[in-house]
N, C-alpha and C positions, 0 to 999 in steps of 0.2 A: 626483705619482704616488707610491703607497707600495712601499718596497723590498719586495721580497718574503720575507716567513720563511717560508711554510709552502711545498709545492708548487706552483705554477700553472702554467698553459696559458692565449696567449691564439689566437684560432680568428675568424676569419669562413665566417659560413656565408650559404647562399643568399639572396640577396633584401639582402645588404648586415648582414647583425645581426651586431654581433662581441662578443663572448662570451669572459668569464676564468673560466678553470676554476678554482675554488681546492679543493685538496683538503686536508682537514683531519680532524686523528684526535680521536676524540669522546669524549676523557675529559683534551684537553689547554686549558687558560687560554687558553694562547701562540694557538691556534686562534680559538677566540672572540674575541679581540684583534685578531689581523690581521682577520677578518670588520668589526670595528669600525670599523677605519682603512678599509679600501676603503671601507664602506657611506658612510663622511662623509668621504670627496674629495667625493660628489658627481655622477660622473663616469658613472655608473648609472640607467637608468629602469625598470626592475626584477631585482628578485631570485629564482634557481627555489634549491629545498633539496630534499635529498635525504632526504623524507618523499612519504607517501602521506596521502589524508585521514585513514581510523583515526588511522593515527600521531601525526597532526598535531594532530587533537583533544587524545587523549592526554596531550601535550606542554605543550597549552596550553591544556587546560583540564580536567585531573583529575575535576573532577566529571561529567564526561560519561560516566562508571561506571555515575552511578545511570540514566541513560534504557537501562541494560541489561534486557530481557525477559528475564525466567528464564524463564518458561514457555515464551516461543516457542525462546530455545535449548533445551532437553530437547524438548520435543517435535520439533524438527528436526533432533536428534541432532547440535546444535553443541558439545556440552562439552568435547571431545577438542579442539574448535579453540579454543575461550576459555581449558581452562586451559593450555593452551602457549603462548598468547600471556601467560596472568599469569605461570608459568614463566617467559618473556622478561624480563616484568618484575620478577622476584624477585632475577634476577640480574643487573640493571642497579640495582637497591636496593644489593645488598651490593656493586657499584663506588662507587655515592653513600655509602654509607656508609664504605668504607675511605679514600677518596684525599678528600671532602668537596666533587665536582665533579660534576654529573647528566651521567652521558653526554648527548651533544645538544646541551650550554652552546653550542658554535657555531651552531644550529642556532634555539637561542632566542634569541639576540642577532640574526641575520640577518633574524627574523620580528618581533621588535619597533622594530628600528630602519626596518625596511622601514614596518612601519605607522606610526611617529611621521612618517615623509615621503612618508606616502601614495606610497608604490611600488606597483606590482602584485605579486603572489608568486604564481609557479609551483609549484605540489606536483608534481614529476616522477616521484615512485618508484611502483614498482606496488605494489597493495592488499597490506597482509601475510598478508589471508586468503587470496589466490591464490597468493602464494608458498610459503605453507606446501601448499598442495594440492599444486601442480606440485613441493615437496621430496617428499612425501610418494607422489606417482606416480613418480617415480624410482628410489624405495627401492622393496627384495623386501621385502616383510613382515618380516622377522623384524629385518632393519635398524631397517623405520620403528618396532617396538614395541622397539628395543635405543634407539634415539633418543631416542623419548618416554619410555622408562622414565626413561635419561639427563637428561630434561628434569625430570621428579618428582623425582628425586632432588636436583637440585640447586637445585630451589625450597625445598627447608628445610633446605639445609647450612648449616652454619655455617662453613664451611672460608674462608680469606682468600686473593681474587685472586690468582695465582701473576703471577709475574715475564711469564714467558712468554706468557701473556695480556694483560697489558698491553701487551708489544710489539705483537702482533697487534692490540690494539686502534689500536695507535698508527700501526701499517703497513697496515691493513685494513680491514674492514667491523667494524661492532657485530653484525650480525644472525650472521654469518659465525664470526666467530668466538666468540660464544655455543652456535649450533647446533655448531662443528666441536668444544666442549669432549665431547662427547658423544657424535661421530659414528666408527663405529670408521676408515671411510675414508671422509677430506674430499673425496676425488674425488666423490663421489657425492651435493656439497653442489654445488661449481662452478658447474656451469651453473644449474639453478636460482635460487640464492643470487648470484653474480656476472656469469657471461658474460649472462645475460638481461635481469639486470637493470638491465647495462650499456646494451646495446644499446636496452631499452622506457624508460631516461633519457634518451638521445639523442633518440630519436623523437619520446619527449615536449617535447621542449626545442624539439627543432624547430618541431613543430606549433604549440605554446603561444607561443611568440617571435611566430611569424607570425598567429597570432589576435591578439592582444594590437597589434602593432606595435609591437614592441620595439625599440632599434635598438643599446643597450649593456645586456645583459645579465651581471650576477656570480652564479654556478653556484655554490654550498655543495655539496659533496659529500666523503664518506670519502676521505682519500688511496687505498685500494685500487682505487677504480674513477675514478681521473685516468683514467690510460691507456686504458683501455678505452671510455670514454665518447668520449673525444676522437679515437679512431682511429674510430669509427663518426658523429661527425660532422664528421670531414675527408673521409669519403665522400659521395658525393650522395645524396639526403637524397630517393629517391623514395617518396611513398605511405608517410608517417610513420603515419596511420592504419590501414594495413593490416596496420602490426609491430605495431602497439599491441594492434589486435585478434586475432593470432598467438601474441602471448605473453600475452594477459589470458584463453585456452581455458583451462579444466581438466580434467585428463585424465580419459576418463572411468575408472570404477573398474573393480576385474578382475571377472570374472565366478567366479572358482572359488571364492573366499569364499561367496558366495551358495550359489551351487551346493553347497555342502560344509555347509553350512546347513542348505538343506533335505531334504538326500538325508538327514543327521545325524535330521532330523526323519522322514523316512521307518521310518528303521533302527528308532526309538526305537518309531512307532508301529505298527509291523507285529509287533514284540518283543513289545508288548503284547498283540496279537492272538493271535500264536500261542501266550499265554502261558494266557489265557481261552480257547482253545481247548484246552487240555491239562488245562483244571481252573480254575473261578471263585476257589479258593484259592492256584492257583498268579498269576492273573492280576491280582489283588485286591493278591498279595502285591508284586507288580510296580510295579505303582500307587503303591502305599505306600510303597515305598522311593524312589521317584522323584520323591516329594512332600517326602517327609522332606532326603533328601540335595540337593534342587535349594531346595529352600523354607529349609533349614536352613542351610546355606553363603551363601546370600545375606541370610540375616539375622541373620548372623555380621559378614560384612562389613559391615551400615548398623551393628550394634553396635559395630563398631569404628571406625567415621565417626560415632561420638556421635550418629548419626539419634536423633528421638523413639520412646517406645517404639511409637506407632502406626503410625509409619512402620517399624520393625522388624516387627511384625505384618503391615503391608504386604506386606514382602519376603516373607514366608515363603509369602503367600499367593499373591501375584503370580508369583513364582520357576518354579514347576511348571506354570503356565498360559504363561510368553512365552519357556521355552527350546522351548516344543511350535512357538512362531509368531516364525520369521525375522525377520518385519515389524518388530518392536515389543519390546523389553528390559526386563527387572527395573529398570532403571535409571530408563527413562522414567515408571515408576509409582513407584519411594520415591521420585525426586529433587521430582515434583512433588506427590507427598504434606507432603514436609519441607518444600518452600516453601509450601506452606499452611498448615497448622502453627505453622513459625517464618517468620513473612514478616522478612526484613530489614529494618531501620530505614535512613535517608539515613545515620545516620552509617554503616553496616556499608559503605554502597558507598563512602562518602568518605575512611575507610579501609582499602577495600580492598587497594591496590599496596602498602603499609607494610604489611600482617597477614600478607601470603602470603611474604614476605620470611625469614618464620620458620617452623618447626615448628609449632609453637603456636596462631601466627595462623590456619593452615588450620584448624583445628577452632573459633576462638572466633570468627572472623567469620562470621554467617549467611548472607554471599552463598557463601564460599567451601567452608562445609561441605556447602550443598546439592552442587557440585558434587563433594565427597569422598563423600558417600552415595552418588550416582550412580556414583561409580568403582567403588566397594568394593563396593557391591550388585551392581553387574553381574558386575567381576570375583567373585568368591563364586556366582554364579548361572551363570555359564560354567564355572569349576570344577566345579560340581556336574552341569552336563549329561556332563562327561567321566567324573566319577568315579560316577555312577548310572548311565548307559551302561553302562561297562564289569561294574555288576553286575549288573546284567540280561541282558546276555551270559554271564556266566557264570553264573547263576540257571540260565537256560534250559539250557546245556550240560548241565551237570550234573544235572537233574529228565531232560532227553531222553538223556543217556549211561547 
């Protein structure tokens, strides 16, 4: 038997399966090491890690970048999710890059020693796309856009890991504490991030053991969620599939965005009306400025996402036409102008996680600027609905005072 260095738990649960918890922090050697030594006692007929498929891919096979759809993310209004997840991975670059250790080293030893002995491997953690939904329904708005700004910003700092961050890594989650560099209150990451995802590993540990028929199981997961996993499978273990599908909902979204959308849409188009009702010069003039200042800030923005100049033409055009319609974004027309335009080549996706890492990188890799054009166009075209708005409002006041 190997002495233990890092944390463990051992557990028997239902049905006879007994199960070592090893909890281990994901930016240390010594972690990957003990995973080594337990994997080769022997003593194991499979191994579950604490990954999701995404993740897993990811992990183990980088190029699975390129079977990325740009067209179906824009057109499905995924960008927001894909670049916070390359944000994740910017800043799990500049830990590879300072300390010379990929966060996860435990996590890629426990998957390939599992496959050279034909073990089974359990993926137990829930999808990162649902997790970030259910962070993101948690948060009041102005959190989840203080967050994500949070997130952008620290995809092209150059700034070096603090102290304190690496503790956390070392006492903690990776995801957890990436999202809490950011978060103004960590509370409001917890459950989400930790209590859930404690509890939908256990579930899954259970269910998958007994699919499988397992009967010695070793658990790779974060020291931060030892405890937690292990207290929800010292409990009994009923209807594992009915937590799974509990905590795999996504909340549905709030209705007042929308609603502030198109009422915003109402205001603008009734402004117009009464405007052509006082006078085709007064209404004309309305028009115009609302083409100019919504067409012109969003194709300010792809100018400053390096877009092609057609696709800047795009924005200007498009702009004045998709803040009139909720549905549909300035964004969703340059981003997949530019990706027609400049289609990215395999290598742009195969180095993709290495280019976003830097400043630089976002504008000179094709996958990654499309999604910069989409940001800056939209953002530039949302601007502009506020700040054309409000001249129109005051156009009208003053023509009717």
């Amino acid at each position: 038997m190997v002495e233990p260095l890092e944390p463990q738990r051992e557990l028997l649960l239902d049905g006879g399966v007994e199960v070592t918890l090893l909890g281990t922090a994901h930016v240390s050697r010594a972690s990957a090491e003990q995973v080594r030594k337990l994997i080769e006692t022997g003593e194991y007929d499979a191994v579950a890690v604490e990954l999701c498929r995404s993740r897993f891919n990811a992990l183990m096979d980088p190029k699975s970048l390129s079977q990325m759809d740009l067209f179906s993310v824009i057109r499905q209004n995924r960008v927001y999710m894909v670049v916070a997840n390359l944000a994740l991975s910017a800043y799990q670059q500049r830990l590879a890059d300072q300390f010379g250790i990929e966060p996860g080293a435990e996590q890629r030893t426990a998957l390939r020693l599992a496959k050279e002995r034909d073990l089974p491997i359990m993926l137990i953690d829930r999808e990162i796309g649902i997790t970030l939904k259910r962070i993101s329904g948690n948060l009041g708005w102005w959190k989840r856009y203080s967050l994500f700004a949070g997130l952008l910003t620290a995809m092209v700092t150059s700034d070096e890991v603090t102290e304190d961050e690496i503790e956390r890594l070392k006492e903690g989650d990776v995801l957890e504490t990436t999202f809490a560099e950011f978060a103004a209150d960590r509370g409001d990451l917890y459950a989400p991030l930790i209590a859930e995802r404690d509890r939908y590993m256990a579930a899954k540990l259970a269910r998958e053991a007994t699919r499988i028929g397992a009967k010695r199981v070793l658990v790779v997961v974060g020291v931060g969620h030892l405890r937690g996993i292990a207290e929800h499978l010292s409990r009994v273990q009923s209807e594992p599939a009915a937590v799974l599908r509990e905590l795999e909902e996504i909340p549905p979204p709030s209705k007042w965005p929308s609603l502030l959308a198109w009422g915003l849409m109402l205001l603008i188009l009734a402004g117009f009306g009464y405007g052509f009702a006082m006078g085709p010069e007064i209404g004309l003039d309305l028009l115009l400025s609302w083409v100019v200042i919504t067409g012109g800030l969003s194709a300010v923005g792809t100018l400053l996402a390096a877009g092609h100049p057609l696709t800047i033409v795009s924005a200007f055009l498009a702009a004045p036409l998709t803040t009139l319609n909720p549905t549909i974004g300035a964004g969703m027309v340059t981003g997949a102008v530019e990706l027609y335009l400049r289609k990215p080549s395999v290598g742009d996706f195969s180095r993709l996680r290495a280019d976003v890492a830097t400043w630089r990188g976002w504008w000179r890799n094709r996958v990654s600027r499309v999604l910069v054009v989409f940001l800056l166009s939209s953002l530039g075209a949302g601007i502009g609905t506020y700040v054309a708005g409000f001249k129109i409002v005051d156009t009208l006041f003053q023509v009717s005072g």
